[in-house]
N, C-alpha and C positions, 0 to 999 in steps of 0.2 A: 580696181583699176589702180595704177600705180602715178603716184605723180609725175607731173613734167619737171626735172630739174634744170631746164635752161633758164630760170630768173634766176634761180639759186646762184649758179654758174656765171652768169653777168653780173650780178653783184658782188660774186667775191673776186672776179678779175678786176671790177671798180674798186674794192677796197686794195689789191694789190695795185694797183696803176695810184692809187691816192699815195698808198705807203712808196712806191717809189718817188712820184713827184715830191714828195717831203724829203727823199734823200736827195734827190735833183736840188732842192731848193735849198738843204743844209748845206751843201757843195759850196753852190754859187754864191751862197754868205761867208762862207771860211775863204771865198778864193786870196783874201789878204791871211789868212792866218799862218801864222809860221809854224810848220811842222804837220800842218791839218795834210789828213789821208783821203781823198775820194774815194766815197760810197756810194753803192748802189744796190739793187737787189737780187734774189736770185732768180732767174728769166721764169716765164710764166708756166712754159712748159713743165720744166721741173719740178715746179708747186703743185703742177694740174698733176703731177705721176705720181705723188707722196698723198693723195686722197685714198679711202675706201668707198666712194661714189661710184654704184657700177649701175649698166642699164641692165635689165630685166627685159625678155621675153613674154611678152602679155599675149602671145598667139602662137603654137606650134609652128607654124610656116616661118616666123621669126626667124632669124641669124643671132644665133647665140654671140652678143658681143661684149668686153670690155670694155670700159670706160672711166674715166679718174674724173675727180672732184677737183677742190682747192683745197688744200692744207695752211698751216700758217708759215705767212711769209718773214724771212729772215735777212736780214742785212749783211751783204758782204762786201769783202772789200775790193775794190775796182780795181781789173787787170791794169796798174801803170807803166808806163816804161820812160817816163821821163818824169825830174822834179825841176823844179825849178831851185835860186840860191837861198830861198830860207826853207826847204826841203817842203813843200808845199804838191802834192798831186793833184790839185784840181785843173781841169784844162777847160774854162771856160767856151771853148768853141767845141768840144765835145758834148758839156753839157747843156749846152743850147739844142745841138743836135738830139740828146734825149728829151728835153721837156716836148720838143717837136713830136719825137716818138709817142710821149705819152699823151699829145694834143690828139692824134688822127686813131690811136686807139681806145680814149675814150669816145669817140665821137663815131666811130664803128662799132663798140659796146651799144653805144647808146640807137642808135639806126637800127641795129640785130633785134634791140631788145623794144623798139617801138613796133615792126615789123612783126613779132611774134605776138606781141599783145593784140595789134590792129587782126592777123590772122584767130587769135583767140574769140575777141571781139564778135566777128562774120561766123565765125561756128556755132556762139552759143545762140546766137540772133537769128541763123536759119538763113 
């Protein structure tokens, strides 16, 4: 039987949501630095596509499908279109709006992956 890779999968979108909240939070400490660039990461999707994680067919009746993993996550540098006068890209009310982002998607990580466990739980218990 082939393992279930959905812990696998929630934990390494928790370790990409942690590596971006570290760029969020490198952001918002430079926002006085003069010349500092905002950073962020590469979106999740496209980490999820740079995997060899594929599902498996464990029954003929199966739908032969593809499916990605997570790869390692890379830091890029954040689409800007505005600096301010000591050439600074951080936009503080942007990056507010992302730690938010990455508030409500750990916390759907976390719901999914209690959810699968609680369902785990009830199957092996009969």
């Amino acid at each position: 039987m082939q393992g279930i890779y959905l812990f696998d999968l929630a934990s390494r979108q928790a370790e990409w949501l942690s590596v971006r909240q570290a760029a969020v939070s490198g952001n918002v400490a430079n926002v006085n630095t003069p010349g500092f660039k905002a950073r962020d990461v590469d979106p999740f999707r496209e980490v999820l596509a740079q995997t060899q994680m594929t599902m498996a067919a464990t029954d003929p009746r199966h739908l032969e499908v593809n499916a990605s993993g997570v790869a390692a996550t890379t830091l890029r540098k954040d689409a800007v279109t505005e600096q301010n006068h000591s050439k600074n890209t951080v936009n503080l009310e942007m990056e507010m709006v992302k730690s938010g982002e990455i508030n409500r998607e750990f916390a759907l990580n976390t719901s999914i992956v209690k959810a699968f466990h609680r369902m785990m739980l009830s199957s092996v218990k009969g």
